[in-house]
C-alpha positions in Angstrom: -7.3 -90.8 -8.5 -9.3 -90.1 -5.8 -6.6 -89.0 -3.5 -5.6 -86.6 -6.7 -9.1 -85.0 -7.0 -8.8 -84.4 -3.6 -5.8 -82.5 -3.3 -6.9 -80.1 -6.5 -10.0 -79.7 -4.5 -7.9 -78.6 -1.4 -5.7 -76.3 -3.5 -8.3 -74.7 -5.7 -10.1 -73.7 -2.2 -6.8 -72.4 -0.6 -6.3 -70.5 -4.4 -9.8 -69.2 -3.8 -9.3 -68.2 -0.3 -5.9 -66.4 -0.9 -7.8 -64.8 -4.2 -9.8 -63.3 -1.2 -7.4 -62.1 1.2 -5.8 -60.5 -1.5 -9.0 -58.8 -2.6 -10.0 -58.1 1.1 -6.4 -56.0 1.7 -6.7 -54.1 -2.1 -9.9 -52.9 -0.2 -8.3 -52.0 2.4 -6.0 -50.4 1.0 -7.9 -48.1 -1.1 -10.3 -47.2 1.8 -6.6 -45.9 3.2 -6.0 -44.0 0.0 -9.4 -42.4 0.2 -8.7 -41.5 3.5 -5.9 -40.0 3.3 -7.2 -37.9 0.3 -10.0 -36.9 1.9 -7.9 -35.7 4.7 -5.6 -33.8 1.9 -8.6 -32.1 0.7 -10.1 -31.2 4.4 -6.5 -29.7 4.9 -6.0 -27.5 1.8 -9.6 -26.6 1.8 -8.7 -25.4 5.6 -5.7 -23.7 4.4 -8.0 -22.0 1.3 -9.9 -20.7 3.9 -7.1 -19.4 5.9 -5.4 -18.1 3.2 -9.2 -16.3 1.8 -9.3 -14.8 5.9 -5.6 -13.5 6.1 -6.4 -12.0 2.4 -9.6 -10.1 4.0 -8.1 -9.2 6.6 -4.8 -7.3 4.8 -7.8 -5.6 2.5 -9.5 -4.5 5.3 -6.3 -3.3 7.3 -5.7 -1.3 3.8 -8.8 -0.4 3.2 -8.4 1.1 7.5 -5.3 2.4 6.2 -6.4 4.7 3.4 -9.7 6.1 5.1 -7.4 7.1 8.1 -5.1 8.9 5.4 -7.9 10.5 3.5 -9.3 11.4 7.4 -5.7 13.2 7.8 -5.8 14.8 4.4 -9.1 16.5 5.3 -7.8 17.2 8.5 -5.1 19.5 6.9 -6.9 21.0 4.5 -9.4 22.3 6.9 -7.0 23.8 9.4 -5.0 25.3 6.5 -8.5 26.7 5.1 -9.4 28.1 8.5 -5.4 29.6 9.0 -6.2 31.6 5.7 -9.8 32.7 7.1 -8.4 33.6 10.1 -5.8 35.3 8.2 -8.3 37.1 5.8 -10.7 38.5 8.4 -7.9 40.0 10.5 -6.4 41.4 6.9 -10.3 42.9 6.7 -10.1 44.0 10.8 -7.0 46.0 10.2 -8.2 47.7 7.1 -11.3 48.5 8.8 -9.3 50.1 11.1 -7.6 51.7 9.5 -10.4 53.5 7.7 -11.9 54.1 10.9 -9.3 56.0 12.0 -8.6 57.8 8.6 -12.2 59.1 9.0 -12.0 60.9 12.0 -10.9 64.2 12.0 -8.2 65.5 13.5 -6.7 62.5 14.5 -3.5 61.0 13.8 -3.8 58.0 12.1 -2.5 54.9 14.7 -0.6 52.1 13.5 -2.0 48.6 14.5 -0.4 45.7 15.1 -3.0 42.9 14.7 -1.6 41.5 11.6 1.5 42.0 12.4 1.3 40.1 15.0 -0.3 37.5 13.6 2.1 37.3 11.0 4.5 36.5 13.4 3.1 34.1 15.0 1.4 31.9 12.2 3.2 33.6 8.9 5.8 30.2 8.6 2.9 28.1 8.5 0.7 30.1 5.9 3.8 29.8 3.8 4.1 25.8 4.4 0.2 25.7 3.5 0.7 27.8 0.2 3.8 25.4 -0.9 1.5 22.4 -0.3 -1.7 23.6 -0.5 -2.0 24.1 -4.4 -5.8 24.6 -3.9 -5.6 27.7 -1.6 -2.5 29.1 -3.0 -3.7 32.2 -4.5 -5.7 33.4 -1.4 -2.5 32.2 0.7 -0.4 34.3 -1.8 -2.4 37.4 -1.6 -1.6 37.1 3.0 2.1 37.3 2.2 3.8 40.3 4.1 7.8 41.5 3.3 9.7 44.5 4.3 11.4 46.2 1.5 13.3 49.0 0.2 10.3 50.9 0.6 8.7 50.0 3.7 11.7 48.6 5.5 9.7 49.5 9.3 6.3 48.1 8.4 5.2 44.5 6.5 3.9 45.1 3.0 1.7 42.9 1.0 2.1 42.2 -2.6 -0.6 44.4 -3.6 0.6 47.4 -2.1 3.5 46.3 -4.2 2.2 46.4 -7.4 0.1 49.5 -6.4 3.9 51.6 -5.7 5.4 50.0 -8.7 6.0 52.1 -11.8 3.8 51.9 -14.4 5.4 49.3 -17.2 6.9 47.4 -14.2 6.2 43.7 -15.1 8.2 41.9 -12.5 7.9 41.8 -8.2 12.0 41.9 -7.4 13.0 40.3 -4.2 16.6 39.4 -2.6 17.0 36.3 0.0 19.8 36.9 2.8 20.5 35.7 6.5 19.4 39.1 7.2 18.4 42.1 6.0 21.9 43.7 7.2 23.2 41.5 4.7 20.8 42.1 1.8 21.3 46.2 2.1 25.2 45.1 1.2 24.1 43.8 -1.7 25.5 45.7 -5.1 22.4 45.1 -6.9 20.3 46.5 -4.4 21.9 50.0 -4.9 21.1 49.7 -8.6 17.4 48.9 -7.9 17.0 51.4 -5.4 18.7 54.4 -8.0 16.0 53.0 -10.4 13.4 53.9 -7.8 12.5 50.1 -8.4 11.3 48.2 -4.5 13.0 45.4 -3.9 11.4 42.8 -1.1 13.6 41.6 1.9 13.6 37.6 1.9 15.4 36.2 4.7 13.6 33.5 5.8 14.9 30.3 4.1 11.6 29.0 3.7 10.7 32.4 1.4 12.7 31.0 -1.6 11.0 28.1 -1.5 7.6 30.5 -1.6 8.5 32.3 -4.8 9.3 28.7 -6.8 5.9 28.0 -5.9 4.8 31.8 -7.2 5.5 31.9 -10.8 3.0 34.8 -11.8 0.8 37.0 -9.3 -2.1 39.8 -10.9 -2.6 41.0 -7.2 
């Protein structure tokens, strides 16, 4: 019996002992899964952060972005305001003198060329301005210069238009050609012309583009 009491002795310490070991390795084991959780946390809170600086980062790039537009925006507008200042003030320089020259007697009046010439040298882009410059259209409009039936050696504006038409003329009449050999071989431009009604010469390809952006002038 004693020899019995013994041996349950032995094996209830051995029990106990592996009841440890086991408890001793579940602890383990969960300090491993804690680890490695905390380690999964540290690495998507890195890749939060990551993800939170590439996402500044593109909104600053955009925000970079649209300033540099608006920058160019203002950029155009300005040089298309000053083109139709410049434009306007020599406009007001060869009506000046013009009347200079009217009011001296017994002179012949001279012809100038300073709008002329500035016509030809910046009239394309005036007319790119007034097609996408909706703001400065009408004083844009009001710089436009055309030969026509009537003034087929000198550059008339649309107001000098309006001031030759007849009176109940509603409409400003224009043809577009390649040039303005082939516009005079136009049939309806005979017709116009018999009905003392001035016709404007158009042959810039850009000019039909112009008069869709025209739809009504009071000059």
């Amino acid at each position: 019996r004693r020899q019995s009491s013994d041996v349950r002795m032995k094996t209830s310490w051995l029990l106990v002992a592996l009841a440890a070991l086991l408890a001793l390795a579940a602890f383990a084991a969960a300090d491993a899964v804690v680890a490695d959780d905390l380690d999964a946390a540290e690495n998507v809170d890195d890749i939060l952060k990551e993800d939170e600086a590439a996402h500044d980062e593109a909104a600053e790039a955009e925000l970079d972005e649209e300033e540099a537009e608006e920058e160019e925006e203002e950029q155009d507008d300005t040089e298309e305001a000053e083109e139709a200042e410049e434009a306007e003030e020599a406009e007001e320089a060869e009506e000046a003198e013009e009347e200079e020259e009217e009011s001296k007697p017994g002179q012949k009046k001279q012809t100038t060329v300073l709008f002329p010439k500035f016509w030809e040298e910046f009239g394309k882009n005036l007319r790119l301005g007034m097609i996408e410059d909706g703001t400065n259209r009408a004083r844009l409009t009001k710089l436009l210069r055309y030969k026509s039936s009537k003034s087929e050696e000198k550059l008339t504006s649309l107001d000098d238009y309006i001031k030759r038409a007849p009176e109940g003329q509603k409409s400003i009449y224009f043809l577009a050609g390649e040039s303005m050999d082939k516009i005079k071989q136009a049939p309806v431009l005979e017709d116009a012309i018999a009905r003392d009604v001035e016709v404007l010469y158009m042959v810039d390809s850009i000019d039909e583009y112009v008069v869709g952006h025209v739809t009504d002038y009071a000059g």
